[in-house]
LUMSEKE-619266 format. One line per 2 residues: number of its first residue (from 1); their letters; for each residue x, y, z of N, C-alpha, C, O. Coordinates in nm, 3 decimals, padded with zeros to 5 digits, always signed. Each point is the difference from the previous one (the first is absolute). Example, Ala and Ser with C-alpha at 12.3 -4.5 7.8 and 13.67 -1.06 7.14 Angstrom:
REM residues 2
1 = AS = +01.319/-00.569/+00.780/-00.089/+00.119/+00.000/+00.090/+00.120/+00.000/+00.104/-00.002/+00.066  -00.139/+00.107/-00.138/+00.082/+00.119/+00.006/-00.077/+00.109/+00.073/+00.051/+00.111/+00.017
REM end
This chain:
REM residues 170
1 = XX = +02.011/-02.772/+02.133/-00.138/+00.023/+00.029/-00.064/+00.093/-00.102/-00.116/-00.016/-00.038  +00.204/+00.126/-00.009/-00.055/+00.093/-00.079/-00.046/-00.078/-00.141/-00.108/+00.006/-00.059
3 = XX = +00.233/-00.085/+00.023/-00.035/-00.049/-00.107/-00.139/-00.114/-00.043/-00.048/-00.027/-00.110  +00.022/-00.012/+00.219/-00.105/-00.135/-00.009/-00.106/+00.086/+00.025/-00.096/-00.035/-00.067
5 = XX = +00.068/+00.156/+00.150/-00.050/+00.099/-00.087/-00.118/+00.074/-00.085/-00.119/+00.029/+00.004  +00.271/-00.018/-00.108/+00.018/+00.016/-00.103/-00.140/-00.082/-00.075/-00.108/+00.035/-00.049
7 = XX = +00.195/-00.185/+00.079/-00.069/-00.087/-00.103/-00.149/-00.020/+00.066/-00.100/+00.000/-00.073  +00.093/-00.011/+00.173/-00.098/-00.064/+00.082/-00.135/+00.131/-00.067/-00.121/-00.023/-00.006
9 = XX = +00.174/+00.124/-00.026/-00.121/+00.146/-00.060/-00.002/-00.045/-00.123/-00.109/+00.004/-00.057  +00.202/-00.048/-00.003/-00.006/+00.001/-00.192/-00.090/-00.122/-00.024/-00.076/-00.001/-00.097
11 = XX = +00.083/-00.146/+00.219/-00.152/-00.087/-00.022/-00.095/+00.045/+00.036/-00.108/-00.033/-00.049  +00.116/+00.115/+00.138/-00.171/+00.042/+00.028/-00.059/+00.055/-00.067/-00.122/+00.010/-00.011
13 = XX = +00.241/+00.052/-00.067/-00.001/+00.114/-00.115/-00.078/-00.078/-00.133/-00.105/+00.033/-00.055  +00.186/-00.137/+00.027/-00.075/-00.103/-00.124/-00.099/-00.037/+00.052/-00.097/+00.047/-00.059
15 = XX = +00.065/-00.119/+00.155/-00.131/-00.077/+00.019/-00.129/+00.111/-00.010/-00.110/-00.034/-00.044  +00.138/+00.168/+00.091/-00.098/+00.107/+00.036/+00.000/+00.055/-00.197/-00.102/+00.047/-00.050
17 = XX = +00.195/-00.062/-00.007/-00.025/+00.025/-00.140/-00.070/-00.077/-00.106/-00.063/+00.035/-00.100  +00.101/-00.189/+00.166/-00.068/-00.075/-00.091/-00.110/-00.030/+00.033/-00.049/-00.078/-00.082
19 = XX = -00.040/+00.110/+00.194/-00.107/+00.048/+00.024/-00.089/+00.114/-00.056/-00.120/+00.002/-00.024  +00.211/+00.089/+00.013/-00.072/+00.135/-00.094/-00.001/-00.045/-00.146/-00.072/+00.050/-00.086
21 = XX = +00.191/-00.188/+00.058/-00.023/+00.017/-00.136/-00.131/-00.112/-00.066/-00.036/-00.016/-00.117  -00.022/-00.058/+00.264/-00.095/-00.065/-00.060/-00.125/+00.072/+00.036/-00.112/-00.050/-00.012
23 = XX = +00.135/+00.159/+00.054/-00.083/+00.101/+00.040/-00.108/+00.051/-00.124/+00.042/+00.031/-00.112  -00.203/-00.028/+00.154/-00.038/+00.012/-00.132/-00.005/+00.169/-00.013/+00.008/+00.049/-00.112
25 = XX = -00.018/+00.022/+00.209/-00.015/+00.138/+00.021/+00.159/+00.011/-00.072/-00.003/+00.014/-00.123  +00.130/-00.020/+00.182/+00.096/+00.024/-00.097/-00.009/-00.074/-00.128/+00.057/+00.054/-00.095
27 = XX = -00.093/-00.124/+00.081/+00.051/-00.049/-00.159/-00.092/+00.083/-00.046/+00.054/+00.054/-00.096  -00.195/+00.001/+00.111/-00.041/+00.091/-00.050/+00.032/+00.149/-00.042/-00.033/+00.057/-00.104
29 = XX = +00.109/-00.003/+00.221/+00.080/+00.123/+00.030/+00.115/-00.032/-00.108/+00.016/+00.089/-00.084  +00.062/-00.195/+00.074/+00.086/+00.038/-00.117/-00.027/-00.049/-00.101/+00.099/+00.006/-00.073
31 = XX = -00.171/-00.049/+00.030/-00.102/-00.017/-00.142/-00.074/+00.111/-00.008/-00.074/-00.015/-00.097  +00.053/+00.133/+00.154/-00.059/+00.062/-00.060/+00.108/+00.142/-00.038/-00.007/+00.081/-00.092
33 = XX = +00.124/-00.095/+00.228/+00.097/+00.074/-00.092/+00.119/-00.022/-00.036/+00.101/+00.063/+00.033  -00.112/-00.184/-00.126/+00.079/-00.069/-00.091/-00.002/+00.074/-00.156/-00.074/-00.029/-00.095
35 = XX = +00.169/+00.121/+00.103/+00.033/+00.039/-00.156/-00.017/+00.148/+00.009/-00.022/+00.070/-00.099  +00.034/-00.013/+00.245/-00.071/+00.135/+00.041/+00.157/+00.014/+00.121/+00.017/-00.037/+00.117
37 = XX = +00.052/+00.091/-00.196/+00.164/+00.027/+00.047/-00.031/+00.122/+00.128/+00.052/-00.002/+00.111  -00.153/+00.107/-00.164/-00.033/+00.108/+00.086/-00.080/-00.052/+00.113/+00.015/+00.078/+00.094
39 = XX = -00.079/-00.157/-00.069/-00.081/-00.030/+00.104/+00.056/-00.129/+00.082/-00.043/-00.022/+00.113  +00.159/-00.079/-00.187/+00.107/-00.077/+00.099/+00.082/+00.111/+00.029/+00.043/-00.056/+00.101
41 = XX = +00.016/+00.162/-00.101/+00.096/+00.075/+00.085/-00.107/+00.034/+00.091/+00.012/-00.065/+00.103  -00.107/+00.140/-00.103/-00.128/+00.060/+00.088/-00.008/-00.158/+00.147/+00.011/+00.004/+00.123
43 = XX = -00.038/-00.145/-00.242/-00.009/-00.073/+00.141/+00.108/-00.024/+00.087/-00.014/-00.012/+00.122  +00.147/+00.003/-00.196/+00.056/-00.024/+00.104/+00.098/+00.134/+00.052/+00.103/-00.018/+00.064
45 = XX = -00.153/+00.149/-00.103/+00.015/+00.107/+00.120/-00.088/-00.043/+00.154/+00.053/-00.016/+00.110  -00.203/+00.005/-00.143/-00.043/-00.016/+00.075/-00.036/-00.096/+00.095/-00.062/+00.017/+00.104
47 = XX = +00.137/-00.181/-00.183/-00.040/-00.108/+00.083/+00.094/-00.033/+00.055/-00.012/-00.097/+00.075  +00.201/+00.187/-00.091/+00.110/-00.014/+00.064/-00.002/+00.153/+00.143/+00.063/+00.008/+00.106
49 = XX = -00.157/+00.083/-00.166/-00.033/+00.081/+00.110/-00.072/-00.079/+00.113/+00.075/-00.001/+00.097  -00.171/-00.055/-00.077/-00.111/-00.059/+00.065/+00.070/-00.098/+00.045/+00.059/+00.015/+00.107
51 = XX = -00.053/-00.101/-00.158/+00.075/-00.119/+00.021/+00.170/+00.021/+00.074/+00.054/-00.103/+00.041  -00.003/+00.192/-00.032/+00.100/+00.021/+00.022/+00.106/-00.099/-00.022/+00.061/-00.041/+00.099
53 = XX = -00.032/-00.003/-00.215/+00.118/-00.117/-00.053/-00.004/+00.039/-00.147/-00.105/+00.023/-00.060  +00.240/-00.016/-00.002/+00.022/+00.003/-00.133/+00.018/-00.159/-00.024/-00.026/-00.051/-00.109
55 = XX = +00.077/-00.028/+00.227/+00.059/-00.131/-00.035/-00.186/-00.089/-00.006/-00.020/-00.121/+00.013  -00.046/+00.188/-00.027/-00.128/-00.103/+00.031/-00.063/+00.051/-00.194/-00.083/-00.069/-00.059
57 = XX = +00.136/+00.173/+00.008/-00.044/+00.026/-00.103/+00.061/-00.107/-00.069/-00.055/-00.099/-00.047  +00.183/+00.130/+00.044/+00.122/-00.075/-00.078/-00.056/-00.185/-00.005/+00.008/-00.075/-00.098
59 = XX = -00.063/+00.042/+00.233/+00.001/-00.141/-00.039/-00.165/+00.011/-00.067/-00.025/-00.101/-00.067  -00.077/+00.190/+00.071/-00.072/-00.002/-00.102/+00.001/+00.004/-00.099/-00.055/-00.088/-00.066
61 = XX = +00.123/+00.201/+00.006/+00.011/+00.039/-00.100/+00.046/-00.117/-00.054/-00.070/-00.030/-00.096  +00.193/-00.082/+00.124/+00.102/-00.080/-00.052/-00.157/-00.072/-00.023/-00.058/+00.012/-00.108
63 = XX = +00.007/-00.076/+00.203/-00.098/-00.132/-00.016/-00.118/+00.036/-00.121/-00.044/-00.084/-00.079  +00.000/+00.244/+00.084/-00.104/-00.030/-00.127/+00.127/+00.029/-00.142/-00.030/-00.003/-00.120
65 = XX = +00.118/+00.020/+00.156/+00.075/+00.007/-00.171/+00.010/-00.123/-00.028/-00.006/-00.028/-00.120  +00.022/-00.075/+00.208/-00.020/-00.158/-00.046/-00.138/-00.021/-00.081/+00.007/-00.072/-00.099
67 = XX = -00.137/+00.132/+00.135/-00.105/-00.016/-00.059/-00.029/+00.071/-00.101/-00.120/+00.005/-00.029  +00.223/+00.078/-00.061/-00.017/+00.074/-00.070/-00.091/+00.114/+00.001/-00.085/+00.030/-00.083
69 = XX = +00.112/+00.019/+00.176/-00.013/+00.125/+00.074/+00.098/+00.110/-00.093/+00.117/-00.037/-00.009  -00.150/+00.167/-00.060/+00.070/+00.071/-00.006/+00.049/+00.119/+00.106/+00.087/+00.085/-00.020
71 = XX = -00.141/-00.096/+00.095/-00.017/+00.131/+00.125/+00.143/-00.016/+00.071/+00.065/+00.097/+00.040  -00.028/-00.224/-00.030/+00.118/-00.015/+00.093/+00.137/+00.148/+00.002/+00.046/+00.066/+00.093
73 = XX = -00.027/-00.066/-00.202/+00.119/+00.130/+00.005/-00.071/+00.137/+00.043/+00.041/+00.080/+00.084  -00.166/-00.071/-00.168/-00.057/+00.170/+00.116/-00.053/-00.032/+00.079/-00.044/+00.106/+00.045
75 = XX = -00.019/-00.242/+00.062/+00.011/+00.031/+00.088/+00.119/+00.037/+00.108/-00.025/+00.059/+00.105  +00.155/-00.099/-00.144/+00.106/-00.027/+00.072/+00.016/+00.145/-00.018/+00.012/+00.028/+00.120
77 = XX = -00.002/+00.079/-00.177/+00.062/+00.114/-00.058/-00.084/+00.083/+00.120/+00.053/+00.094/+00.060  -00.176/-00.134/-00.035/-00.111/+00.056/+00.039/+00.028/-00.034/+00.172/-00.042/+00.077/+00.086
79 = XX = +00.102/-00.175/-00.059/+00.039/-00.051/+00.119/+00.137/+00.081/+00.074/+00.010/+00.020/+00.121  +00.093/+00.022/-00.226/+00.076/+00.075/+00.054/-00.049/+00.164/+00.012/+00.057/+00.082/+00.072
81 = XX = -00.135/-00.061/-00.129/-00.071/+00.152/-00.006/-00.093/-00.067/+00.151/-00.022/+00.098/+00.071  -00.007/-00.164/-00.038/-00.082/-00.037/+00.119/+00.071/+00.018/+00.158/-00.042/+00.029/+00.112
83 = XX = +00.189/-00.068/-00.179/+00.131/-00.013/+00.150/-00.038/+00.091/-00.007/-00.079/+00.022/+00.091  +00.099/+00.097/-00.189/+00.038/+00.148/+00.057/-00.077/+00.094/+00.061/+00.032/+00.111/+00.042
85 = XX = -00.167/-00.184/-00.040/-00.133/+00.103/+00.049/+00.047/-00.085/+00.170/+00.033/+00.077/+00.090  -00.033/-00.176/-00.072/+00.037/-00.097/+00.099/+00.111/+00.060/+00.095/-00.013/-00.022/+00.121
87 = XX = +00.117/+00.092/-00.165/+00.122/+00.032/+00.015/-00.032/+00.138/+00.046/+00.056/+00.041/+00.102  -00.161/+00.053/-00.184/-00.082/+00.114/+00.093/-00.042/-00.004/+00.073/+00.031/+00.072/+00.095
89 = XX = -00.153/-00.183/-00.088/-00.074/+00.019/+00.098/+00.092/-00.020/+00.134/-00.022/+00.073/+00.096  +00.126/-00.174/-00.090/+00.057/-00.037/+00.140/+00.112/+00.130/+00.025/+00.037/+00.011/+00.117
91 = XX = +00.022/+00.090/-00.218/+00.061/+00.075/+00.017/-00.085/+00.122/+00.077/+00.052/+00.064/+00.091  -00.150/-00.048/-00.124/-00.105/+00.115/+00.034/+00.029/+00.047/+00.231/-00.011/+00.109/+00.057
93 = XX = +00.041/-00.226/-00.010/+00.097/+00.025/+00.139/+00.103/-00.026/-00.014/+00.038/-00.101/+00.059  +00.043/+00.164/-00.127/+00.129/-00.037/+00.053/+00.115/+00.138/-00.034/-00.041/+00.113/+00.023
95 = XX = +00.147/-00.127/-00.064/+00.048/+00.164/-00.009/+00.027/+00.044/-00.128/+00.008/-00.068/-00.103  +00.003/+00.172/+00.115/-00.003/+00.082/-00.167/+00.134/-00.080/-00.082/-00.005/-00.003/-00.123
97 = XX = +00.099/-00.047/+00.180/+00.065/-00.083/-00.144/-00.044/-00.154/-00.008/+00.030/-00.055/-00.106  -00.086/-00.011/+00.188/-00.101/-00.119/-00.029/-00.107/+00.007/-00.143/-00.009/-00.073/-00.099
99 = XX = -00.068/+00.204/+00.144/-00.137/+00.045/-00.082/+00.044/+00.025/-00.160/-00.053/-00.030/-00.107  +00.189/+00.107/+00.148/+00.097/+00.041/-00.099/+00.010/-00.123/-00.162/-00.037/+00.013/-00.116
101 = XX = +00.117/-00.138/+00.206/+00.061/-00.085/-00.041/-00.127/-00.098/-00.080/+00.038/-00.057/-00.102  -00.193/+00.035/+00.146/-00.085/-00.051/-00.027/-00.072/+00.049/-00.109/-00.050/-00.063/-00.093
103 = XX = +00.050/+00.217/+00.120/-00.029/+00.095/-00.135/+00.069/-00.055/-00.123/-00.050/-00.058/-00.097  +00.164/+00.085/+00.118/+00.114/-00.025/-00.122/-00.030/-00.189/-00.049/+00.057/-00.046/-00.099
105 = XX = -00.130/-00.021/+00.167/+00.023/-00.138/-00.023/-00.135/+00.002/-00.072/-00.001/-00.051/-00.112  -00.137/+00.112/+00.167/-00.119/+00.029/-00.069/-00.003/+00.043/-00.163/-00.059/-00.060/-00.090
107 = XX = +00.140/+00.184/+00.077/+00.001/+00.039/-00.125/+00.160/-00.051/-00.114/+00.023/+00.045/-00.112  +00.051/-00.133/+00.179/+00.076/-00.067/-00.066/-00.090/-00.144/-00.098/+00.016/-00.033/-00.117
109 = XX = -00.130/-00.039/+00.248/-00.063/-00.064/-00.077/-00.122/+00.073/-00.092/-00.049/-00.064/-00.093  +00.016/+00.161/+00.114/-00.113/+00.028/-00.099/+00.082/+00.065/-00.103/-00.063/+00.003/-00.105
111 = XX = +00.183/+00.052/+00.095/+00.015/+00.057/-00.134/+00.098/-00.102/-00.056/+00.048/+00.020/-00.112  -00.008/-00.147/+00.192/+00.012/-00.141/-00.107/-00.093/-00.047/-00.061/+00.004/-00.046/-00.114
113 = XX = -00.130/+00.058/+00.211/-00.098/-00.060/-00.092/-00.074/+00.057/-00.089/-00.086/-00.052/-00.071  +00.139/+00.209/+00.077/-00.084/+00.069/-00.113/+00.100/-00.051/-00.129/-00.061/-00.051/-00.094
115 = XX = +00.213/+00.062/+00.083/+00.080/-00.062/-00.042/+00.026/-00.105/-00.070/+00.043/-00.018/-00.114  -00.069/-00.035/+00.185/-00.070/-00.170/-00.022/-00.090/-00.043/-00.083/+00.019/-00.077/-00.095
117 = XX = -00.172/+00.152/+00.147/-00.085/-00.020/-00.065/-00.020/-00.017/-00.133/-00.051/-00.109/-00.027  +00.073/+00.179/-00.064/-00.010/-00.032/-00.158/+00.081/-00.105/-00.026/-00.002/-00.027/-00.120
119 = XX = +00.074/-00.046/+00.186/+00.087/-00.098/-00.085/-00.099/-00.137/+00.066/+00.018/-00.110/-00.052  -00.083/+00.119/+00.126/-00.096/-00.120/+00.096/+00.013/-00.096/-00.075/+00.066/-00.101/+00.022
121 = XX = -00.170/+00.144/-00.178/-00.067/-00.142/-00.038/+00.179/-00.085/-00.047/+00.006/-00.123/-00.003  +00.105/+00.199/-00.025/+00.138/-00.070/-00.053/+00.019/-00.075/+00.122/-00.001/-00.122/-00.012
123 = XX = +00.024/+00.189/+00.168/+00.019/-00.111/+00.086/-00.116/-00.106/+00.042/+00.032/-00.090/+00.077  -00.143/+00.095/-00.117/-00.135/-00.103/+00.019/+00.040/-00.119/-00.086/-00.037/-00.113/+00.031
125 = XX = +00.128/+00.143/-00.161/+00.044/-00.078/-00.110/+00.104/-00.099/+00.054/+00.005/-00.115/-00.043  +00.107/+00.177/+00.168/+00.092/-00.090/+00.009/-00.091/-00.084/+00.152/+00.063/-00.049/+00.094
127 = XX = -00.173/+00.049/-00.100/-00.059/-00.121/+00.081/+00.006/-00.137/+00.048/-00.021/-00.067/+00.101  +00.083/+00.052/-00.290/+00.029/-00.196/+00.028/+00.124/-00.010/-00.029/+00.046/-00.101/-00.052
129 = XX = +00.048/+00.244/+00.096/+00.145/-00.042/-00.039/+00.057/+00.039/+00.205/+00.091/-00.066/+00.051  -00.168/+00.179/+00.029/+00.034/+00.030/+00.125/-00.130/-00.002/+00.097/-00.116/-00.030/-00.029
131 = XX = +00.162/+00.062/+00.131/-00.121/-00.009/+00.113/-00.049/+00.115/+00.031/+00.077/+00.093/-00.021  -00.179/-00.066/+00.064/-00.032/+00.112/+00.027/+00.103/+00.060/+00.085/+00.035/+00.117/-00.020
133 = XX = +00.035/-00.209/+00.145/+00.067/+00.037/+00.127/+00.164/+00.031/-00.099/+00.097/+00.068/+00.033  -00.114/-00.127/-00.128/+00.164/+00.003/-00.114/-00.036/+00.143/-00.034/+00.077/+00.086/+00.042
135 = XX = -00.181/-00.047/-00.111/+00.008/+00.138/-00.095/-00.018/+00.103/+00.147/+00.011/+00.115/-00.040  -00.024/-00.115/+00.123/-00.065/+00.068/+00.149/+00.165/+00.048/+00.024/+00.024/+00.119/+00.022
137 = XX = +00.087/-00.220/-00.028/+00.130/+00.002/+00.034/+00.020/+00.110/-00.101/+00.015/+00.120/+00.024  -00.017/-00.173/-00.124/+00.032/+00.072/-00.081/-00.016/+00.148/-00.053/+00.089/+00.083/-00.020
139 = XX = -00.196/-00.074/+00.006/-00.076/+00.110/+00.029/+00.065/+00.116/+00.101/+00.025/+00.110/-00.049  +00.002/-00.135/+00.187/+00.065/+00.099/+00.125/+00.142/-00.023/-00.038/+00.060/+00.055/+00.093
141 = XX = +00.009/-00.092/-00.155/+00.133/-00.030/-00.018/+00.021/+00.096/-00.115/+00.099/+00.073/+00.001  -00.181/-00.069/-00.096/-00.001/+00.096/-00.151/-00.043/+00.135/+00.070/+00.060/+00.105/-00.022
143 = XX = -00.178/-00.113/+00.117/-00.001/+00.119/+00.035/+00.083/+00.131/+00.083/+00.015/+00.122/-00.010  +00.044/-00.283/+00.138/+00.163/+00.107/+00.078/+00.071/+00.028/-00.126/+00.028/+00.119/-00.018
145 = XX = +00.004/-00.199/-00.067/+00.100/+00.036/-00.091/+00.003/+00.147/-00.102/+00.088/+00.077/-00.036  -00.233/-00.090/+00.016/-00.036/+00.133/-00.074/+00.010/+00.156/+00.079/+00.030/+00.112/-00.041
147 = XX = -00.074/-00.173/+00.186/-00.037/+00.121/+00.078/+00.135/+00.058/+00.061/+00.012/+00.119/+00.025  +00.108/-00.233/-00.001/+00.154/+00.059/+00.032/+00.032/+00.098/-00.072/+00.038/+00.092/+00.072
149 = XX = -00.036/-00.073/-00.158/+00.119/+00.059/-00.076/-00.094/+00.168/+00.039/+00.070/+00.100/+00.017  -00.220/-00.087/-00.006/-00.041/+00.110/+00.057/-00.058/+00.071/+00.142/-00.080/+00.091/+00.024
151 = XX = +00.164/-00.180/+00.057/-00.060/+00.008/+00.158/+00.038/+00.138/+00.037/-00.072/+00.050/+00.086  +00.153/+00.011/-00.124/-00.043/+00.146/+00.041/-00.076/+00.103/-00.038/-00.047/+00.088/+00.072
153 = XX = +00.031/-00.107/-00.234/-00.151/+00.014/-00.022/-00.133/+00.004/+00.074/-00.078/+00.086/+00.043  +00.089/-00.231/-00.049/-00.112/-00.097/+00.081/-00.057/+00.039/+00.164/-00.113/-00.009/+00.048
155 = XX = +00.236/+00.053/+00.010/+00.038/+00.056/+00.142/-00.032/+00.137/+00.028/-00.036/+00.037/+00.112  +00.053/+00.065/-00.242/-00.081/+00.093/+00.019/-00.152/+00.015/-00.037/-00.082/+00.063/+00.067
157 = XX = +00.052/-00.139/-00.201/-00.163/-00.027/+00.005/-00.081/-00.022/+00.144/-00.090/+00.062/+00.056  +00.173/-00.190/-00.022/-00.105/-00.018/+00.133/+00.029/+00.114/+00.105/-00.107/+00.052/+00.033
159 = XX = +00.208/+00.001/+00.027/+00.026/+00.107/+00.037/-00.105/+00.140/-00.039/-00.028/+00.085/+00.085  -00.018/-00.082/-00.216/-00.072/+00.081/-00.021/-00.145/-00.031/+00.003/-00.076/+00.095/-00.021
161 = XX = +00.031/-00.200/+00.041/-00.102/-00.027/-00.016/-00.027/-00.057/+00.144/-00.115/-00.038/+00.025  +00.199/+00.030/+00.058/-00.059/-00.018/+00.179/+00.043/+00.148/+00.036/-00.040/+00.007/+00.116
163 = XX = +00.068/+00.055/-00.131/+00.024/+00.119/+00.039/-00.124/+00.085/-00.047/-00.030/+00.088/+00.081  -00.033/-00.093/-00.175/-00.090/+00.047/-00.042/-00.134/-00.054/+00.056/-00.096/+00.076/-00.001
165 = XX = +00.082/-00.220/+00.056/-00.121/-00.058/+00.033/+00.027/-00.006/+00.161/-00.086/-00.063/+00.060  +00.200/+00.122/+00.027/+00.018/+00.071/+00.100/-00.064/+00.092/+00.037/-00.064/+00.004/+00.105
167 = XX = +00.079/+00.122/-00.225/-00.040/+00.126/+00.002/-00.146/-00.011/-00.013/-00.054/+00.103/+00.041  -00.043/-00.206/-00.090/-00.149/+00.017/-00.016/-00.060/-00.028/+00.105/+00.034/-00.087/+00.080
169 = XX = -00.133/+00.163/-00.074/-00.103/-00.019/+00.189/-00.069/-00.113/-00.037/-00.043/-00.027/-00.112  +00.031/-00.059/+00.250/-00.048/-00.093/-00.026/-00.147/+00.002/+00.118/-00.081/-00.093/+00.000
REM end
């Protein structure tokens, strides 16, 4: 049952995409920030916040890179910086190592994508060789990999930086 699902969301998922993509309001929205790396991470922080689905970016993003769309990779970059505001907001009730764990997932994606960022237009390049949802894999796979070898590092940053935004009156 789980699995049919599964699938039964990923068509509703296409049909509701290939709708946006004959959409003239979107084809406008990414024609106008097509070639503007800083303002596809910006949309899809905010249209995977709102929207609450990274998987609804991903099959966008994939469908305008067919149209030669360059936006597809920062929006996707912009989509996982989106889980993590996503991943706050639902942590915001729940208990201090929930809030904890969402923090650490928030600023794991934004300082990949600060990371990230300068090399953009090189992954925008491998376009007609991977998928947006291929370099997306890829992408969080390079990034656990980078971020292991310093998780205790990493463990006290966020440690210091919820401990500190603890301590501020709100």
């Amino acid at each position: 049952m789980g699995f049919t699902l599964v699938i039964g969301s990923l068509c509703i998922m296409d049909v509701l995409a290939t709708d946006m993509k004959e959409s003239i309001f979107y084809y406008d929205l990414f024609n106008k920030i097509d070639h503007s790396s800083f303002i596809a991470v910006l949309t899809g922080i905010i249209h995977t916040t709102l929207g609450q689905s990274n998987s609804t970016i991903n099959e966008i993003a994939t469908l305008f890179a067919t149209e030669n769309f360059y936006t597809g990779i920062p929006l996707i970059i912009g989509a996982n910086i989106g889980t993590g505001v996503m991943a706050m907001i639902a942590s915001l009730v729940t208990m201090k190592e929930a809030r904890l764990t969402a923090y650490a997932y928030l600023w794991l994606n934004i300082l990949g994508a600060i990371f990230i960022y300068p090399f953009l237009d090189y992954l925008v390049e491998l376009k007609n060789i991977l998928t947006p949802a291929q370099v997306n894999i890829m992408y969080n796979i390079t990034l656990s990999l980078i971020t292991l070898p310093f998780v205790k590092y990493y463990s006290s940053f966020i440690d210091r930086i919820y401990h500190w935004r603890q301590k501020s009156p709100m």
